[in-house]
DSSP file (Angstrom, degrees, kcal/mol; ACC not computed):
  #  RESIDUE AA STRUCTURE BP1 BP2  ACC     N-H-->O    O-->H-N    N-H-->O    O-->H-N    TCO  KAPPA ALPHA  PHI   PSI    X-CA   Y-CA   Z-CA
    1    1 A X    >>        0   0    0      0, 0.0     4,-1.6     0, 0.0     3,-1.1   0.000 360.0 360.0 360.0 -49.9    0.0    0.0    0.0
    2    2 A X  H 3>  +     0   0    0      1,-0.3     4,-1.8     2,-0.2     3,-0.4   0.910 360.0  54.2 -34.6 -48.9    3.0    2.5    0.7
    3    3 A X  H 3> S+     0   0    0      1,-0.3     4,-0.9     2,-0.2    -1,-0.3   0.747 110.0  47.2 -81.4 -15.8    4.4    1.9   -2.8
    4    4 A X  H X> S+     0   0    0     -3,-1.1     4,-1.2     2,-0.2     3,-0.6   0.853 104.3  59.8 -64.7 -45.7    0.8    2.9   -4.3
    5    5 A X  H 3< S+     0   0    0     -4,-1.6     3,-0.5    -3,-0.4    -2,-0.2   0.941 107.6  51.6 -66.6 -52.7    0.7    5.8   -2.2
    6    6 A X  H 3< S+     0   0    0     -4,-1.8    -1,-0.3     1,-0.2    -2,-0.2   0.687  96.4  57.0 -59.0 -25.0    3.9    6.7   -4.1
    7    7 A X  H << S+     0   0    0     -4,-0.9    -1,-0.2    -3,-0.6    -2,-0.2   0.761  84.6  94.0 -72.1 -27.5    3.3    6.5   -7.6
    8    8 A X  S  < S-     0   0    0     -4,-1.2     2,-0.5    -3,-0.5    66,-0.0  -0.440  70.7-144.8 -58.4 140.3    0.4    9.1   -7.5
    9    9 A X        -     0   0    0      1,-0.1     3,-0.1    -2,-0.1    -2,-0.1  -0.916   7.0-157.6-117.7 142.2    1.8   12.1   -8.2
   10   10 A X  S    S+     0   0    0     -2,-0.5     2,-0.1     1,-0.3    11,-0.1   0.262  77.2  30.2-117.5  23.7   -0.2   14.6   -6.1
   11   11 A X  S    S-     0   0    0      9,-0.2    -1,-0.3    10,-0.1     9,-0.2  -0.717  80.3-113.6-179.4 142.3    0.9   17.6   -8.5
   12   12 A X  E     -A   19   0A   0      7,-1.4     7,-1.2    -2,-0.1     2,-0.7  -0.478  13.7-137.5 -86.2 150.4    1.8   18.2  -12.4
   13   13 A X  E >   +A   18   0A   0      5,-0.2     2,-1.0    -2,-0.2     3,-0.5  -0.655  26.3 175.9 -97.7  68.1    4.8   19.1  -13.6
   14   14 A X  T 3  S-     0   0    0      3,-1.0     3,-0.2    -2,-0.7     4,-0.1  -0.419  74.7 -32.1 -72.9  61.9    4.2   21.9  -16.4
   15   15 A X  T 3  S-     0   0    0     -2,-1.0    -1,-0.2     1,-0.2     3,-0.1   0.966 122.0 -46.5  79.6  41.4    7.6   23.2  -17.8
   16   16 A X  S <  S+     0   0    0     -3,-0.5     2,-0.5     1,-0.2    -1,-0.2   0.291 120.5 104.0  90.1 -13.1    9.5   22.9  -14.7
   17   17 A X        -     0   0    0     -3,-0.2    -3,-1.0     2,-0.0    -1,-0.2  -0.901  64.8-133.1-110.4 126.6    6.5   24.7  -12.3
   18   18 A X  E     +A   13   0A   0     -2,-0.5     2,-0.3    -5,-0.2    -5,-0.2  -0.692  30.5 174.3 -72.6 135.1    4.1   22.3   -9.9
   19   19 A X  E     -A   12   0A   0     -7,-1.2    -7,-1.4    -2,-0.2     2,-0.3  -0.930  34.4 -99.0-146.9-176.5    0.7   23.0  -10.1
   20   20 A X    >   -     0   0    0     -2,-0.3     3,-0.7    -9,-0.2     4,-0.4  -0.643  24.8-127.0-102.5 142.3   -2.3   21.3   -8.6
   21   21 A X  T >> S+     0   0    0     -2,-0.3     3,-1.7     1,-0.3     4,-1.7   0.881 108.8  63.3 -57.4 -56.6   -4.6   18.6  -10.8
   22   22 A X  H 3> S+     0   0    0      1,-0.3     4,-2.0     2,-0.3    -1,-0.3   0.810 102.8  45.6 -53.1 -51.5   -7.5   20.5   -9.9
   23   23 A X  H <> S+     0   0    0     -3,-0.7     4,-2.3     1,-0.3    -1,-0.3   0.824 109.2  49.8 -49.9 -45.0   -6.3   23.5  -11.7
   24   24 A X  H <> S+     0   0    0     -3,-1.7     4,-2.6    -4,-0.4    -2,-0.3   0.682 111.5  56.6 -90.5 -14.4   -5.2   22.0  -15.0
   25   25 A X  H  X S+     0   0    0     -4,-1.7     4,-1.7    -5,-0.2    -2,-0.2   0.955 103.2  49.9 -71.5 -31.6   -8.5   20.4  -14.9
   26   26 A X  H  X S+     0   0    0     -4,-2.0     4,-2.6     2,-0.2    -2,-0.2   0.793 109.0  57.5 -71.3 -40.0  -10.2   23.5  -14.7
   27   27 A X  H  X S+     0   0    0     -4,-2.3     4,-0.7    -5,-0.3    -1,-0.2   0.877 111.3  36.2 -16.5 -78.9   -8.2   24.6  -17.4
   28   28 A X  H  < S+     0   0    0     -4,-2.6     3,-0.3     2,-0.1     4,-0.2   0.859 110.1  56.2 -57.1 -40.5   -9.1   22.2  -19.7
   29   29 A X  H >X S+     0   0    0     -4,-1.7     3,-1.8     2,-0.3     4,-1.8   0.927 104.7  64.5-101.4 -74.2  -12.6   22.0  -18.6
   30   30 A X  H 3X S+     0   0    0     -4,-2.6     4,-2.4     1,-0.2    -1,-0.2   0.779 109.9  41.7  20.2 -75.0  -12.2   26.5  -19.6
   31   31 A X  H 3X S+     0   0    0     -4,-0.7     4,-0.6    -3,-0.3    -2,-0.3   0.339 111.1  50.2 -89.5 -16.1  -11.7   25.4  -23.1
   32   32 A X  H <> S+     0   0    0     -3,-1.8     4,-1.9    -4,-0.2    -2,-0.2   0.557 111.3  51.1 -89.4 -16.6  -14.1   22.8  -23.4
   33   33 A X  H  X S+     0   0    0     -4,-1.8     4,-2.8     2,-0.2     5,-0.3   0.948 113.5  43.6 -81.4 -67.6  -16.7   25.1  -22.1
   34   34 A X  H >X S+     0   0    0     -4,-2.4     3,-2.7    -5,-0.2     4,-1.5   0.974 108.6  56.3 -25.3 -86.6  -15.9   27.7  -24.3
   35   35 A X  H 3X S+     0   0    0     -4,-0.6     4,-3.1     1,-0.2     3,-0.3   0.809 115.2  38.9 -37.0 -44.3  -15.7   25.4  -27.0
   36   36 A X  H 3X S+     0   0    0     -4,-1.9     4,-3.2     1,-0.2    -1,-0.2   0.820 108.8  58.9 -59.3 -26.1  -19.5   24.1  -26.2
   37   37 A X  H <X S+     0   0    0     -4,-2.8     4,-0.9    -3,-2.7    -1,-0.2   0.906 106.3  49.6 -81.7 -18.0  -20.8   27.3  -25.4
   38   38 A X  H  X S+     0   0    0     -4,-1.5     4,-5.3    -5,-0.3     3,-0.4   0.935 107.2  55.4 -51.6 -67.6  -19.7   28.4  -29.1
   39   39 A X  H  X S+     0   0    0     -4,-3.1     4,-1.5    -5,-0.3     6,-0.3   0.988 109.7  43.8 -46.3 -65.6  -21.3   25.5  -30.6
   40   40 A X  H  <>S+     0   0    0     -4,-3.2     5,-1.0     1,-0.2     7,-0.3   0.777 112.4  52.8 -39.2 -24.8  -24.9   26.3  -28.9
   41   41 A X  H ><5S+     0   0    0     -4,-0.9     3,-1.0    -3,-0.4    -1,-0.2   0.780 111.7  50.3 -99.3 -34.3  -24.5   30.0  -29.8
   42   42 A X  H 3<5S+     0   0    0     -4,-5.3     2,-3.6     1,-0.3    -2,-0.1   0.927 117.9  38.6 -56.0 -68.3  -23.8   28.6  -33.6
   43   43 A X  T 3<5S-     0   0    0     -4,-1.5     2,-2.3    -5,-0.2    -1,-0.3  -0.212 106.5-130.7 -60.0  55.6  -26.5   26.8  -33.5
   44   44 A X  T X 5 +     0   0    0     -2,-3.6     3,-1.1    -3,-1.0    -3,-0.2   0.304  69.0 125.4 -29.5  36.7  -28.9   29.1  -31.6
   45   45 A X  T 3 < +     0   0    0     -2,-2.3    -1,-0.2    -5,-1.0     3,-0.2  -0.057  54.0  83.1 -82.3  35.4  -30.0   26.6  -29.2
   46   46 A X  T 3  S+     0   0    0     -2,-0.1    -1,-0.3    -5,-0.1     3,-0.2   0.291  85.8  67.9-102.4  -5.1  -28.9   29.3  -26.2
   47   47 A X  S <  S+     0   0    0     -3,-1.1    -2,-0.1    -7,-0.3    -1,-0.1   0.593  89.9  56.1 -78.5  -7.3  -32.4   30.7  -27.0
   48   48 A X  S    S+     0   0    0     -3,-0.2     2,-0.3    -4,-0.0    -1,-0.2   0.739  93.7  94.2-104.9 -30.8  -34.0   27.7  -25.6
   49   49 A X    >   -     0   0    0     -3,-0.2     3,-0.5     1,-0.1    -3,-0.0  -0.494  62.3-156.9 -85.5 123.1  -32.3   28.4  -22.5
   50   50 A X  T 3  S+     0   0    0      1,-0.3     2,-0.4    -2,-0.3    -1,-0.1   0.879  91.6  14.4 -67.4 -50.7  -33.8   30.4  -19.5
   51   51 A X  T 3> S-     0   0    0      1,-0.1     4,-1.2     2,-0.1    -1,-0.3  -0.781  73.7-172.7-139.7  53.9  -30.5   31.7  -17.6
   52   52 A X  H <> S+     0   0    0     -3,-0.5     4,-2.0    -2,-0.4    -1,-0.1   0.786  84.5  50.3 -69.1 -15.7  -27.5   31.2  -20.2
   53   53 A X  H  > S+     0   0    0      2,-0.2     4,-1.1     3,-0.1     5,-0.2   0.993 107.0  56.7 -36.2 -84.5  -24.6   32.1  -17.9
   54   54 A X  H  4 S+     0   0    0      1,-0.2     4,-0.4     2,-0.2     5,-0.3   0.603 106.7  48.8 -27.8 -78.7  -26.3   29.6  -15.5
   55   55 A X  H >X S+     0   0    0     -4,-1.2     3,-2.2     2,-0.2     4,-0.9   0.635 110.2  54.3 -16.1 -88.8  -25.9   26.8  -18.5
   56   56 A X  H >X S+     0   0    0     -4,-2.0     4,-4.5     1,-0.3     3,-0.8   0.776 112.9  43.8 -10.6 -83.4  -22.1   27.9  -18.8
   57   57 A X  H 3< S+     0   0    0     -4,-1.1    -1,-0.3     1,-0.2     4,-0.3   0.653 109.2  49.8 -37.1 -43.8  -21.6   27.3  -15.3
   58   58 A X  H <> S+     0   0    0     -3,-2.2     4,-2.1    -4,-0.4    -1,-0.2   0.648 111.3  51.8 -16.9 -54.2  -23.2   24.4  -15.0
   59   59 A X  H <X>S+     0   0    0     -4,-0.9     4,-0.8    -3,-0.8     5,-0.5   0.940 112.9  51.7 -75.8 -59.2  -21.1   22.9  -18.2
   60   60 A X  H  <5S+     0   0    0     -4,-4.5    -1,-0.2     1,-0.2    -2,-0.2   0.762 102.6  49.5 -45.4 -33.6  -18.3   24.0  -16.5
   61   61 A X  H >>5S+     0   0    0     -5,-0.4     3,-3.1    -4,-0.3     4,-1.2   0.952 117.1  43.7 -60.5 -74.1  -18.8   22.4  -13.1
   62   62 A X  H 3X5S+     0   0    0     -4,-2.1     4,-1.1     1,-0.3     3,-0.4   0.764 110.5  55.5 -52.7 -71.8  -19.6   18.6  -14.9
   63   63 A X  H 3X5S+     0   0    0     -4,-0.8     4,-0.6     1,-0.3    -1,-0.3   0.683 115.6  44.4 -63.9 -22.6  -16.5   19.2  -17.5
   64   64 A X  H <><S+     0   0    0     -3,-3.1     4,-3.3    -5,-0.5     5,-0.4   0.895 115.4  41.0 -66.0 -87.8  -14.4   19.7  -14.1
   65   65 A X  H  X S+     0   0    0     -4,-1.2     4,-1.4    -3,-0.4    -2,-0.3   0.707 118.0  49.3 -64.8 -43.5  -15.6   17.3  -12.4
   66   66 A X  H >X S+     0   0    0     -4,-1.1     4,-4.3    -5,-0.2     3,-0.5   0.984 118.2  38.3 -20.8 -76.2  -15.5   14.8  -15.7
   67   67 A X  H 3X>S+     0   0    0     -4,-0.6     5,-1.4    -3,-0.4     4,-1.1   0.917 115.5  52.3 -85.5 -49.2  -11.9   15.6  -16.7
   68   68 A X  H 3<5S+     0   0    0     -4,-3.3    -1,-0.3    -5,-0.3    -2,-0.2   0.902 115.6  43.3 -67.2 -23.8  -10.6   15.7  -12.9
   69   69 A X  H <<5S+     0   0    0     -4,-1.4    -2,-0.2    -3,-0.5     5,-0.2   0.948 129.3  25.0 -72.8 -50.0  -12.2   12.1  -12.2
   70   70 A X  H  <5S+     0   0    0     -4,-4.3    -3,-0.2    -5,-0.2    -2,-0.1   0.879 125.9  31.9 -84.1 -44.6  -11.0   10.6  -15.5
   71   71 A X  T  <5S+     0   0    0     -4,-1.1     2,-0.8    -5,-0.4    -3,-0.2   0.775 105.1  60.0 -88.1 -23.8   -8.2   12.1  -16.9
   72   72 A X      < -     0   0    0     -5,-1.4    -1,-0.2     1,-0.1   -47,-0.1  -0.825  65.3-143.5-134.7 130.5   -6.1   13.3  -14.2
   73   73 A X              0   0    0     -2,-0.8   -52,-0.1     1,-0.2    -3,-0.1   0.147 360.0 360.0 -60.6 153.6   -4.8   11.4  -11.8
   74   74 A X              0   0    0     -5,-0.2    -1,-0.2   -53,-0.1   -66,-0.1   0.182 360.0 360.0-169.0 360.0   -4.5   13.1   -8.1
């Protein structure tokens, strides 16, 4: 169980600077949000939508919480 403990790395190493998984997930998660919120706005389906900030946010939370669970380890 020790040696498990060790292999997790419990911060990334980005061009010589540590920074915390949570962060580059939110990062990514940034840029995928953007990118979505672009598609709905081509496609005017943000008109269906009461509160479209709220949406954003919302997309933004799950694409965190997605992309910190799955893709990076912590």
């Amino acid at each position: 169980m020790n040696n498990f403990a060790s292999t997790v790395p419990s911060e990334i190493a980005l061009g010589g600077i540590y920074v915390p998984p949570l962060l580059v997930a939110a990062l990514i998660c940034l840029i995928l949000t953007s990118l979505t919120v672009r598609l709905l706005n081509k496609l005017r389906w943000h008109r269906f939508f009461v509160v479209p900030p709220l949406v954003e946010l919302a997309l933004a939370v799950i694409y965190t919480v997605l992309v910190g669970t799955f893709f990076i380890p912590s």
